[in-house]
C-alpha positions in Angstrom: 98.2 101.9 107.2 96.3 99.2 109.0 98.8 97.2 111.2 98.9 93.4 110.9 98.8 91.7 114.0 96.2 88.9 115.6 93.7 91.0 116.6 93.2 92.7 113.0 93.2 89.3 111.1 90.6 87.7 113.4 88.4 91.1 112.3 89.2 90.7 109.2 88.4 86.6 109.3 85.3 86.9 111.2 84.3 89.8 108.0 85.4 87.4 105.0 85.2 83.8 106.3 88.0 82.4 106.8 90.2 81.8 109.7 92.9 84.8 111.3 95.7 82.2 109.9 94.6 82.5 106.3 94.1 86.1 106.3 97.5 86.4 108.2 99.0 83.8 105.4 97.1 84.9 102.4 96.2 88.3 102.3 99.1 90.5 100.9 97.9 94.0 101.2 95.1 95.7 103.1 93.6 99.4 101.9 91.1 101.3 103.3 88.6 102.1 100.5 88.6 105.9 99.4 84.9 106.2 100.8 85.7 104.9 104.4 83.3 102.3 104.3 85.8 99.7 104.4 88.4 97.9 103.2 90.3 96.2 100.1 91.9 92.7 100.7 94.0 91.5 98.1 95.0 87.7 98.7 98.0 86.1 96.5 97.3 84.2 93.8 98.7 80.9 93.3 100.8 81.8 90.1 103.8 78.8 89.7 106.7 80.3 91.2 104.8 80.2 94.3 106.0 78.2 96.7 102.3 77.5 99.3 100.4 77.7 97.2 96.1 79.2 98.4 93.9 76.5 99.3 90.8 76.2 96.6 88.3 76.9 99.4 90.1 80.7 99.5 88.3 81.2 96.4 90.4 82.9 93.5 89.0 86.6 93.5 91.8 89.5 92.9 90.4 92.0 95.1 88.1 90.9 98.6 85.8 93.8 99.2 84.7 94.2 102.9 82.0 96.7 104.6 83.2 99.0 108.2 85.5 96.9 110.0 87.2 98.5 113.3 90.7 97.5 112.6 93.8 99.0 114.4 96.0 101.7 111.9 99.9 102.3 112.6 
């Protein structure tokens, strides 16, 4: 299980784009992939019972698919 601290989300933001506070805010769930050659990132989507809802420059994909990221595991 990959731990979620600062260190991982600023990996994980540097991979995908946005900034360690939106990953640490936005992403949900983090799985290695089955292959080991990285990891699936699945952000929350803004459905109405929501109550902050993603900023539009997130994008709107389900699933984030990254490549071999060193990331920290509990």
């Amino acid at each position: 299980m990959v731990i979620r601290n600062a260190e991982n989300h600023a990996k994980i933001a540097a991979e995908i784009g946005w900034s360690a506070a939106d990953v640490a805010q936005f992403i949900v769930h983090i799985d290695p992939m089955a292959n080991g050659q990285g990891y699936l990132l699945f952000p929350h989507q803004n459905f109405w019972e929501n109550a902050l809802p993603k900023p539009l420059r997130l994008g709107n994909d389900w699933v984030i698919k990254t490549g071999p990221i060193d990331l920290e595991h509990g």
